[in-house]
C-alpha positions as CSV (number, residue, x, y, z in Angstrom):
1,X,44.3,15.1,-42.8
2,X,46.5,11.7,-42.4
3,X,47.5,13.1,-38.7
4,X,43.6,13.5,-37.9
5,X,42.8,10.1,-39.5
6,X,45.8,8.4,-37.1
7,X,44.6,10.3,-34.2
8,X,41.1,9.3,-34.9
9,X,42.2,5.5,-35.2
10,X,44.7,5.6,-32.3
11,X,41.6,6.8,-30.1
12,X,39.2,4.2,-31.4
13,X,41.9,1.3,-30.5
14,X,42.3,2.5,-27.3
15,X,38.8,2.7,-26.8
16,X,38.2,-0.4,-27.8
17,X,41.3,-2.4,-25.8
18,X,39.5,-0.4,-22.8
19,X,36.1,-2.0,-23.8
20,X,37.5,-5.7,-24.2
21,X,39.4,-4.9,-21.0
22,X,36.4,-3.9,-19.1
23,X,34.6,-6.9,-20.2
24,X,37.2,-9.2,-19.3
25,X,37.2,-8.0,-15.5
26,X,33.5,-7.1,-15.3
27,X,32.2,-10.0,-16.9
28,X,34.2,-12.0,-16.5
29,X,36.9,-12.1,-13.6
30,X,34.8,-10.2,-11.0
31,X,31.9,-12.7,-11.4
32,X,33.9,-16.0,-11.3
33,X,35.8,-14.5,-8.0
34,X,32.2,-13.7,-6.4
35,X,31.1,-17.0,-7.2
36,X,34.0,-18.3,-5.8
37,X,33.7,-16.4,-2.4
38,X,30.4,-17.3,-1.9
39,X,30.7,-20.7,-2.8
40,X,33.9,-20.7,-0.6
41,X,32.1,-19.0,2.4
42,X,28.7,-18.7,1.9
43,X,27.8,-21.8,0.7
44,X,24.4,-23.2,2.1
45,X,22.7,-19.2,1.7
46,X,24.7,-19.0,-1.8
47,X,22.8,-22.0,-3.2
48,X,19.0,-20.8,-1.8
49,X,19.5,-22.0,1.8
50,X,18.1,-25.3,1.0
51,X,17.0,-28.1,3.8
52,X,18.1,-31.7,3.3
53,X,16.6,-34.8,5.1
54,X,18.4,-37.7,4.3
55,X,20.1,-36.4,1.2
56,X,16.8,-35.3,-0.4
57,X,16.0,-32.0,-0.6
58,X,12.8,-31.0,1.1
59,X,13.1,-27.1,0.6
60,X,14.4,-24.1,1.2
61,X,14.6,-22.0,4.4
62,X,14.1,-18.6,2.8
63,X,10.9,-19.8,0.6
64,X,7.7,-21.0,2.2
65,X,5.4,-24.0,0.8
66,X,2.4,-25.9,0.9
67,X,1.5,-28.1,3.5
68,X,-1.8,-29.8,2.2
69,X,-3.3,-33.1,1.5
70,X,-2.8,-34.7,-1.9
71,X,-5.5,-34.3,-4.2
72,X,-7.8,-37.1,-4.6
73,X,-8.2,-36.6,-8.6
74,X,-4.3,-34.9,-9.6
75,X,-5.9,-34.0,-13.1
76,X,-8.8,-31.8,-12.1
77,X,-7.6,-28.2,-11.9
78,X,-10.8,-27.2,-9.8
79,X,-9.9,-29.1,-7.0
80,X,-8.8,-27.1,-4.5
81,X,-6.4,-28.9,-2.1
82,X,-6.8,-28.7,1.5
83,X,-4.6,-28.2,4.2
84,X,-3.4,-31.6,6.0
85,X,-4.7,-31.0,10.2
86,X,-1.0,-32.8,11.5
87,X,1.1,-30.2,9.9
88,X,1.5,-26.1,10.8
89,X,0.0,-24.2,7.8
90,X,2.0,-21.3,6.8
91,X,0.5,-17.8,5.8
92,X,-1.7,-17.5,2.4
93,X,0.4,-16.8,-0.7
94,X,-1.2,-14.9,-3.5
95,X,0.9,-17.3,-6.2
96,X,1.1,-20.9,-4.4
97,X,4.1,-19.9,-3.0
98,X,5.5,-19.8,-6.7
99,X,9.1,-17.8,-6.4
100,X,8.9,-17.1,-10.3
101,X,5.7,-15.4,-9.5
102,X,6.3,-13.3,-6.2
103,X,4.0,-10.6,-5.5
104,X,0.7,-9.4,-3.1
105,X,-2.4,-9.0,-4.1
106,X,-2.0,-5.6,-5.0
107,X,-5.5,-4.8,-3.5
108,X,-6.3,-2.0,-0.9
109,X,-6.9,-2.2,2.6
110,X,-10.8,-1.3,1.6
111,X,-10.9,-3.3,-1.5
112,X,-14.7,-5.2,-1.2
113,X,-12.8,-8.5,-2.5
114,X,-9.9,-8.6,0.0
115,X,-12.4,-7.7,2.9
116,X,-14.5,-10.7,2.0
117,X,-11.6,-13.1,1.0
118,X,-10.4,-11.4,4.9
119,X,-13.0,-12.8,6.7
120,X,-13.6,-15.7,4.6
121,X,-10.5,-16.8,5.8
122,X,-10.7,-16.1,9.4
123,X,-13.9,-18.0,9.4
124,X,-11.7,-21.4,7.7
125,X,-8.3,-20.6,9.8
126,X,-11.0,-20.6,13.2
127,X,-12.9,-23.5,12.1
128,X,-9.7,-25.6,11.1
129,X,-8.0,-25.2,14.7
130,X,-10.8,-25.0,16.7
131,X,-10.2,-21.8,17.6
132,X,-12.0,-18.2,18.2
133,X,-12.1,-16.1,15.4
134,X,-10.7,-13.1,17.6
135,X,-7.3,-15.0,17.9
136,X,-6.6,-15.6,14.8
137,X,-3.4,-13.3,13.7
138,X,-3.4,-11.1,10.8
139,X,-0.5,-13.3,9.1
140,X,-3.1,-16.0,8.9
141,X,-5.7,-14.3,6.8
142,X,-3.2,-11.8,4.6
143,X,-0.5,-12.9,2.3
144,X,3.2,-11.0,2.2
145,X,4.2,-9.0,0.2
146,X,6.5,-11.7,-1.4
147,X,3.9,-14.1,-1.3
148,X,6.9,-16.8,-0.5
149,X,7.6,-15.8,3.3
150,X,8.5,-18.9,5.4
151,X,7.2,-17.6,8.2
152,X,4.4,-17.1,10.8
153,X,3.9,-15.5,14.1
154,X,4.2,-17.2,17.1
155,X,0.5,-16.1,17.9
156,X,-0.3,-17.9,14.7
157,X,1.7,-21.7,14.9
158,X,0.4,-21.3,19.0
159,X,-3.4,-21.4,17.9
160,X,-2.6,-24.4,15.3
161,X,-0.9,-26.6,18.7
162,X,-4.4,-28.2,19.7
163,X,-5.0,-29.1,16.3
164,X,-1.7,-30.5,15.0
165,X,-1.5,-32.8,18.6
166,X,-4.6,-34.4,17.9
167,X,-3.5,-35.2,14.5
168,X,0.0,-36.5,15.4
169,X,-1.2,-38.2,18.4
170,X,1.6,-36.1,20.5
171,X,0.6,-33.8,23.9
172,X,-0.1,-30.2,23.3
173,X,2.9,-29.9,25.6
174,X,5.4,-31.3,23.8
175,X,3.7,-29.3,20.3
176,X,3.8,-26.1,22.0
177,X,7.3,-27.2,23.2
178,X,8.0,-26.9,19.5
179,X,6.9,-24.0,18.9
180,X,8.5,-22.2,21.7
181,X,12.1,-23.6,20.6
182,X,11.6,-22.8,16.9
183,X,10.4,-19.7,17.6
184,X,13.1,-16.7,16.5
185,X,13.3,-13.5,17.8
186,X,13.9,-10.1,16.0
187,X,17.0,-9.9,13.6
188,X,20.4,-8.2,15.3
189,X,17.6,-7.9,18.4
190,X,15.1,-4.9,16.9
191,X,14.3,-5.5,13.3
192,X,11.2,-7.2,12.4
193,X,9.2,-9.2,14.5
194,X,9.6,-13.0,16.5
195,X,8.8,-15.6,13.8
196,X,8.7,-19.3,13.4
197,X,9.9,-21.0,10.4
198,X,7.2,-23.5,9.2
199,X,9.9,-25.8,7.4
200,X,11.7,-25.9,10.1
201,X,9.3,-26.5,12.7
202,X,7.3,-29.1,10.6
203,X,10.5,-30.9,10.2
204,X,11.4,-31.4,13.7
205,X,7.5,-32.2,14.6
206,X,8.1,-34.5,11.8
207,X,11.1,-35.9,13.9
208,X,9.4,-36.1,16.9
209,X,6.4,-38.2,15.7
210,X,8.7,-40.5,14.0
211,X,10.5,-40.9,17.7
């Protein structure tokens, strides 16, 4: 009987010096050296990718944003803000391009509401840029799946060129020069499809106007 109870308690502090030693290196160790590698190598894509502009952050690479007018009453919820003509617009986001609330629609390709909300929008995105409705992209009319990607087609930031030049004062040259240099092509040369980053590319028409 005593030789089962010292077995018994032999087994239980072993298991338990394996628990606190597990913790210790799981919990502890192996996060802190992590951390420290990507902090050491990785830093800028550890820390969200973020964008500064003269020590200010203005946002991150990986998350997309809002690029509209301010609101002319702040405190009425109803208002719905509207996009400012001398910047590129990014795609629609289902949450306001909230990254604590990522997520589509979740409605079908047949769904009554997204068909209508569809064309609604193709009607706006035409009207806004001056454009036909038949060139406006997909990406401008459908959110991601994310709802926070930062970025658009080329077709997309091409038909916005007219509009954002007469808004900025610049040539549709040197806009659609902009475009053409920001625009990326597919990751490791066949995954995904050529995208612009609307950050990115607002910033350095930012630039260019200020020049």
């Amino acid at each position: 009987m005593n030789n089962s109870v010292g077995n018994a308690a032999r087994l239980l502090w072993a298991g338990l010096r394996m628990l606190l030693v597990l913790t210790v290196v799981t919990g502890i160790v192996y996060p802190l050296v992590v951390t420290g590698i990507a902090q050491g190598l990785f830093n800028d894509k550890a820390n969200g990718s973020m964008v500064t502009v003269d020590g200010k952050e203005v946002g991150s690479e990986l998350i997309g944003q809002s690029w509209d007018l301010p609101k002319k009453n702040p405190d009425d919820e109803n208002e719905v803000a509207q996009p400012d003509p001398k910047w590129f617009q990014p795609r629609p986001s289902n949450s306001g391009y909230d990254p604590l609330a990522t997520g589509s629609s979740q409605l079908g390709a047949s769904d009554a509401k997204l068909t209508k909300t569809v064309a609604d929008t193709r009607k706006a995105v035409a009207a806004f840029n001056d454009a036909p409705e038949s060139e406006v992209p997909k990406d401008a009319v459908t959110g991601s799946a994310s709802a926070i990607d930062p970025h658009i087609s080329p077709e997309y930031a091409e038909i916005q060129v007219k509009r954002v030049a007469k808004a900025t004062g610049l040539s549709e040259q040197q806009v659609a020069k902009l475009v053409e240099d920001h625009t990326e092509g597919r990751t490791a040369g066949f995954l995904g499809e050529p995208h612009v980053n609307v950050l990115k590319l607002n910033l350095a028409l930012k630039e260019l106007t200020k020049n």
